[in-house]
OpenMM code with the backbone's topology and positions (N, CA, C; nanometers):
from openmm import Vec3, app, unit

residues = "UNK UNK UNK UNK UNK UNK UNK UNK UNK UNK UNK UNK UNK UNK UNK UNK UNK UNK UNK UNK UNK UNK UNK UNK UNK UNK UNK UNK UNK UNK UNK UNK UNK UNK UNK UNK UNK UNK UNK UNK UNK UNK UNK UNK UNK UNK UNK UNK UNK UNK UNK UNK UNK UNK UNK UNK UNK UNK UNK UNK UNK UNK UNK UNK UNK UNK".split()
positions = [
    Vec3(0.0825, -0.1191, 0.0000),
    Vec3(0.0000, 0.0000, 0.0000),
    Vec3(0.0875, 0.1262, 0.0000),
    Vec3(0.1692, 0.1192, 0.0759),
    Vec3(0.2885, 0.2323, 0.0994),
    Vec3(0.3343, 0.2928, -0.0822),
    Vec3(0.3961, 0.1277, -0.0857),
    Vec3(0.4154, 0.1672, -0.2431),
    Vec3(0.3560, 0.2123, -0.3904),
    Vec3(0.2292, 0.2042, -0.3440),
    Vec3(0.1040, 0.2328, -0.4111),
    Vec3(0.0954, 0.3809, -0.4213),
    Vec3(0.1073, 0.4493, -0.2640),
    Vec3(0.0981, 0.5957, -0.2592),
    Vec3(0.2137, 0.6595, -0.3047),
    Vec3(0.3665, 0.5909, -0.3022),
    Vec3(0.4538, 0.6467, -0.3829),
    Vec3(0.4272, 0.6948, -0.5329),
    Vec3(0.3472, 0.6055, -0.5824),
    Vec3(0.3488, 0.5805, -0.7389),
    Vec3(0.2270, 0.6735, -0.7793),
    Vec3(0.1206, 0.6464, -0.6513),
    Vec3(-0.0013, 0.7761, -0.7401),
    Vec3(-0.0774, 0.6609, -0.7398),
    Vec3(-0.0841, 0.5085, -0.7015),
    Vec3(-0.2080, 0.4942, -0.7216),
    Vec3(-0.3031, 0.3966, -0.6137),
    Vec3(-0.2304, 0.4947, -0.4967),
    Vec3(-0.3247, 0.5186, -0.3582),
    Vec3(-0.3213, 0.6012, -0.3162),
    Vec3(-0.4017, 0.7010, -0.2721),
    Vec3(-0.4174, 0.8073, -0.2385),
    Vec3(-0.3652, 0.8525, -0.0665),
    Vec3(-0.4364, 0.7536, 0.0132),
    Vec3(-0.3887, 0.7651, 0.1243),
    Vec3(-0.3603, 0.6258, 0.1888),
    Vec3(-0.2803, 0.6042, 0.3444),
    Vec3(-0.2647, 0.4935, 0.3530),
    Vec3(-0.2599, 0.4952, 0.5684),
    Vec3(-0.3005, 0.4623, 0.6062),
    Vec3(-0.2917, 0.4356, 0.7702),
    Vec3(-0.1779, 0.3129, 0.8190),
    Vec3(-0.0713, 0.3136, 0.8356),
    Vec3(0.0197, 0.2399, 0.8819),
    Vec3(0.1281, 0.3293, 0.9970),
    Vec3(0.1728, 0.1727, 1.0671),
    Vec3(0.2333, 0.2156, 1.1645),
    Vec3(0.3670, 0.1161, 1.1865),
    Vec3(0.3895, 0.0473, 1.1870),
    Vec3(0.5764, -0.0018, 1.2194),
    Vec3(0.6444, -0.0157, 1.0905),
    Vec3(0.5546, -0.0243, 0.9679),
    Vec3(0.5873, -0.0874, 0.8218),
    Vec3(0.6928, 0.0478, 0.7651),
    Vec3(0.6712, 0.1876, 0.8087),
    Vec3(0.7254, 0.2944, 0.7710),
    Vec3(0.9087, 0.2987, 0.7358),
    Vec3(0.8987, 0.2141, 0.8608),
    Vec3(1.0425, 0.2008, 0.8618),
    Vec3(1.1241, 0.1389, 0.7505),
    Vec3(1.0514, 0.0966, 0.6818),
    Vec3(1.1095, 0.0374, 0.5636),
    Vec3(1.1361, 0.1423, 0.4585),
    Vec3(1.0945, 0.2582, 0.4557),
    Vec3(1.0641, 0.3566, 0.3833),
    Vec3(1.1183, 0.4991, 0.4318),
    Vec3(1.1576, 0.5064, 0.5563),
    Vec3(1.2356, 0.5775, 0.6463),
    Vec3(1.2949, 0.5165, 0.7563),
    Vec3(1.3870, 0.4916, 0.7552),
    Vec3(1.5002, 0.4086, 0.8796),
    Vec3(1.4420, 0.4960, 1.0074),
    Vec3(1.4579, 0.5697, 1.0281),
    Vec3(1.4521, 0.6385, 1.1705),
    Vec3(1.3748, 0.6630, 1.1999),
    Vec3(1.2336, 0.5957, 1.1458),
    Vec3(1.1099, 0.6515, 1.1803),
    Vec3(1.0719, 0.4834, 1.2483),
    Vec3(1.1990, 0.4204, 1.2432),
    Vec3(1.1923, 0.2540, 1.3238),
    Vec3(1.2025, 0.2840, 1.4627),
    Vec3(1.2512, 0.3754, 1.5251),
    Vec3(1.3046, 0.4405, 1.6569),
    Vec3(1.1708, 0.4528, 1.7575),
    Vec3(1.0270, 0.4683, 1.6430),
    Vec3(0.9118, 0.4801, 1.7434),
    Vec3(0.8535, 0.3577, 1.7810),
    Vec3(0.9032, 0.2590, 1.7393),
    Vec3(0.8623, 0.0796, 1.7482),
    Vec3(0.9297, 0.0408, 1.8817),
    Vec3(1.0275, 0.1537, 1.9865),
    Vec3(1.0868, 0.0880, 2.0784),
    Vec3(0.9694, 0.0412, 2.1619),
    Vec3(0.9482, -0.0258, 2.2587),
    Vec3(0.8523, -0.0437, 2.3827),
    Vec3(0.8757, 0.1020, 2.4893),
    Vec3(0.8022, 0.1361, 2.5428),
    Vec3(0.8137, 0.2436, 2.6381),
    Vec3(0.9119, 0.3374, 2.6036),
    Vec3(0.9162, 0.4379, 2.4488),
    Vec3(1.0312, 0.4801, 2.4038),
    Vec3(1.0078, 0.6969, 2.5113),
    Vec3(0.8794, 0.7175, 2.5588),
    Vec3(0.8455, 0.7866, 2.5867),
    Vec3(0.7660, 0.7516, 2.7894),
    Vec3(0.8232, 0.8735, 2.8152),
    Vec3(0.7416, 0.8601, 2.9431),
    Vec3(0.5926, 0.8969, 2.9575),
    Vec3(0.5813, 0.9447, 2.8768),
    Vec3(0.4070, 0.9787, 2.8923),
    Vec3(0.3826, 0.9941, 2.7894),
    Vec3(0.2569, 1.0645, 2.7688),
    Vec3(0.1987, 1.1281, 2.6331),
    Vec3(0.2379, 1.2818, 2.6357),
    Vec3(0.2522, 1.3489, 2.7414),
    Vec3(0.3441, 1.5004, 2.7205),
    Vec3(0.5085, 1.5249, 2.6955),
    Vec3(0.5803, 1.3883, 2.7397),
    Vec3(0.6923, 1.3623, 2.6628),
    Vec3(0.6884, 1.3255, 2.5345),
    Vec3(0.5920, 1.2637, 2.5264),
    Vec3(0.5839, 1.2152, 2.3447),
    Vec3(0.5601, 1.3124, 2.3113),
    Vec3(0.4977, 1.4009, 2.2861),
    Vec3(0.4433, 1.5111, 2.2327),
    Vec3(0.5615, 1.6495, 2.2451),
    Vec3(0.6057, 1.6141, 2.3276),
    Vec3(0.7117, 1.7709, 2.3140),
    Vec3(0.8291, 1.6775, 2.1847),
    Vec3(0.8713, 1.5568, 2.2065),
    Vec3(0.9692, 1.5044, 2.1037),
    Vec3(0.8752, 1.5021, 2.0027),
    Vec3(0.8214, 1.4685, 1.9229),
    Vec3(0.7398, 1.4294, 1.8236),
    Vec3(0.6915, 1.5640, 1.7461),
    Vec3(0.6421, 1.7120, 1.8523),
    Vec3(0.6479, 1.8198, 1.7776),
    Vec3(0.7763, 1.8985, 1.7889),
    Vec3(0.8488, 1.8912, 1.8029),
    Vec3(0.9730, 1.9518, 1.8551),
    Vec3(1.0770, 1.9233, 1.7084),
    Vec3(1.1802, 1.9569, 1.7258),
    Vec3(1.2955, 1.9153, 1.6317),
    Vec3(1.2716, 1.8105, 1.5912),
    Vec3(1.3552, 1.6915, 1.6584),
    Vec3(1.3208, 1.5573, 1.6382),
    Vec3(1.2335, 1.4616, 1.5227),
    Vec3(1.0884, 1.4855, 1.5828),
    Vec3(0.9778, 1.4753, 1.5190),
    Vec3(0.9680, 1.5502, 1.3614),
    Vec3(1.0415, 1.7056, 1.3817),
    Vec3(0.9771, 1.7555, 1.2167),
    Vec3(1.1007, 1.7184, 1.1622),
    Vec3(1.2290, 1.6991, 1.2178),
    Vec3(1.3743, 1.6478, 1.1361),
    Vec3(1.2977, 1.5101, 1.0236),
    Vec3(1.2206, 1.4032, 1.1612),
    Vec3(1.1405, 1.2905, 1.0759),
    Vec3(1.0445, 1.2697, 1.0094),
    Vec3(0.9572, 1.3449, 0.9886),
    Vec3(0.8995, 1.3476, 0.8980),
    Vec3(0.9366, 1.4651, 0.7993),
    Vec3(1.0391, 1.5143, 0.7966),
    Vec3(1.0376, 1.5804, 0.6526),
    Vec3(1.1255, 1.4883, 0.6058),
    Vec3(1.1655, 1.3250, 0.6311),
    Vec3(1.2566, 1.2346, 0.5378),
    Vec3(1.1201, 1.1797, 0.4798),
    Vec3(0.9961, 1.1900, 0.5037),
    Vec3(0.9083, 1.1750, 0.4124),
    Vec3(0.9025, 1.1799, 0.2360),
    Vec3(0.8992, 1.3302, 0.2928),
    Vec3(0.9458, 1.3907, 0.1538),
    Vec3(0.9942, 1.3383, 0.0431),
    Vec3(1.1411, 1.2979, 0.1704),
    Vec3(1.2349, 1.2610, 0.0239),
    Vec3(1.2379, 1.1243, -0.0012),
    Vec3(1.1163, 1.0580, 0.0192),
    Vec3(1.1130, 0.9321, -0.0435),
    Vec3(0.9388, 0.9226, -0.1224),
    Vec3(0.9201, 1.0244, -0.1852),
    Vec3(0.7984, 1.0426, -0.2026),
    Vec3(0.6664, 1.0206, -0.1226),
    Vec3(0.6603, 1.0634, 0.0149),
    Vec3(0.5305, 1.0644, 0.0502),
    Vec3(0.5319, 1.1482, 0.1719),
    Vec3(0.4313, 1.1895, 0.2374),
    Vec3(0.4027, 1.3119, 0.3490),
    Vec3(0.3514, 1.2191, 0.3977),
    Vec3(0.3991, 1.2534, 0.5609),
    Vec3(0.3564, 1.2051, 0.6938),
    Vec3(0.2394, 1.3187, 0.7344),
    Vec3(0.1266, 1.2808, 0.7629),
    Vec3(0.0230, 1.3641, 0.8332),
    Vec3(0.0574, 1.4271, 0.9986),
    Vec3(0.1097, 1.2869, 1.0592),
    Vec3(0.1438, 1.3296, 1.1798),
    Vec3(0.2513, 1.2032, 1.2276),
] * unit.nanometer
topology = app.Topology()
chain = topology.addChain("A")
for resn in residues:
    res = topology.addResidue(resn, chain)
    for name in ("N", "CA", "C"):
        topology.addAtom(name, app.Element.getBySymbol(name[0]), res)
């Protein structure tokens, strides 16, 4: 499906550990307990970090929503 939306012929797609195949460092969120809460997740995830990783989106043809 991933590869589908690369190409144009899926529009959108809902996945979650498979990414990593498609961005290495977006494997880093598959740890177990990689965050202490949900307000630690959230300051890394909108913060540097987070927009450093999803703008490698980009450069493999596709946008991360969040």
């Amino acid at each position: 499906m991933v590869e589908g939306e690369q190409v144009g012929t899926v529009e959108a797609v809902i996945v979650s550990s498979t990414v990593a195949n498609f961005v290495e460092d977006a494997g880093v969120f598959d740890i177990p307990s990689l965050f202490r809460d949900l307000g630690h997740a959230r300051t890394v995830l909108d913060g540097p970090i987070g927009q450093d990783i999803l703008a490698q989106f980009d450069d493999v043809g596709l946008k991360a929503l969040a």
